[in-house]
C-alpha positions as CSV (number, residue, x, y, z in Angstrom):
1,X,33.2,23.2,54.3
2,X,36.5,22.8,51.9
3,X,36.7,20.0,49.8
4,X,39.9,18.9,48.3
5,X,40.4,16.4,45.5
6,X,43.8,13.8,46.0
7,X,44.1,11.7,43.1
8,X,40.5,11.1,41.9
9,X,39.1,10.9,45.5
10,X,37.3,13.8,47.6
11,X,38.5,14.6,51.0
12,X,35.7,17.2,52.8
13,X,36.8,18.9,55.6
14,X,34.0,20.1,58.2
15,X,34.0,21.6,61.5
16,X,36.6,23.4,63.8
17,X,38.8,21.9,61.5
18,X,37.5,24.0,58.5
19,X,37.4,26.9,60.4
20,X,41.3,26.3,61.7
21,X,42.2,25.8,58.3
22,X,40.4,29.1,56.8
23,X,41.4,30.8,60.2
24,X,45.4,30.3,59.6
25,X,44.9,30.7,56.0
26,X,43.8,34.3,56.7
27,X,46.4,35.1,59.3
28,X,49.3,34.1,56.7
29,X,47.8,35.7,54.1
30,X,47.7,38.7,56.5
31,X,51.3,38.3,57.7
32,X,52.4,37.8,54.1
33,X,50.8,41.0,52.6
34,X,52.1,43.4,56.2
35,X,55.5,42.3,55.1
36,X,55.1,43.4,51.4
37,X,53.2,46.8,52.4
38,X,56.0,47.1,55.1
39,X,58.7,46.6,52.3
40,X,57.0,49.1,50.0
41,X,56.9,51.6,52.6
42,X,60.6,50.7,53.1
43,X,61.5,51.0,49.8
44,X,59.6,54.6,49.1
45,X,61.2,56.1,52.3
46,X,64.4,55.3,51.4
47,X,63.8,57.1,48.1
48,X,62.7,60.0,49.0
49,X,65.6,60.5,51.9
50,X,67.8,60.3,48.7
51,X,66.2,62.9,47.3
52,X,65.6,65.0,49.5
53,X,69.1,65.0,51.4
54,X,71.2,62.9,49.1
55,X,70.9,65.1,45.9
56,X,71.0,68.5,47.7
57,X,74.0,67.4,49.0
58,X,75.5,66.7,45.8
59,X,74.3,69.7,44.0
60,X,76.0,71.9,46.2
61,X,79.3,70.3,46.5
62,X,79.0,70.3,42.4
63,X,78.4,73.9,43.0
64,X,81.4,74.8,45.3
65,X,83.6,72.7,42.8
66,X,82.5,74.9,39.8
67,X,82.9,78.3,41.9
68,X,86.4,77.4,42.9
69,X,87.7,75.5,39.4
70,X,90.3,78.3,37.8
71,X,88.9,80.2,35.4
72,X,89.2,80.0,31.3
73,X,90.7,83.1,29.3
């Protein structure tokens, strides 16, 4: 049973039609919190390819630069 209140007056809903509305409730509630996990996961893999290909990448270029930059006196 879900009871709503419109401006001072009760509507109840009963039935199949309670259990449609808690029934789609769930399922968007489900779709909703699959995207966010998916766009976590997203967001955390994308991370940690930057770290571990994007910043070796760059430490060794910085490397080569320094061994090849002339040398001081």
């Amino acid at each position: 049973m879900i009871v709503i209140e419109r401006d001072g007056r009760f509507v109840v809903i009963t039935g199949w039609r309670a259990w449609l509305l808690v029934a789609v409730a769930v399922v968007v509630t489900t779709a909703v919190l699959a995207a966010l996990a998916f766009l976590v996961i997203g967001i955390a893999v994308s991370m940690v390819a930057f770290v571990l290909i994007i910043m070796p990448a760059v430490v060794i270029v910085a490397l080569v630069a320094w061994f090849f930059q002339p040398r001081r006196a």
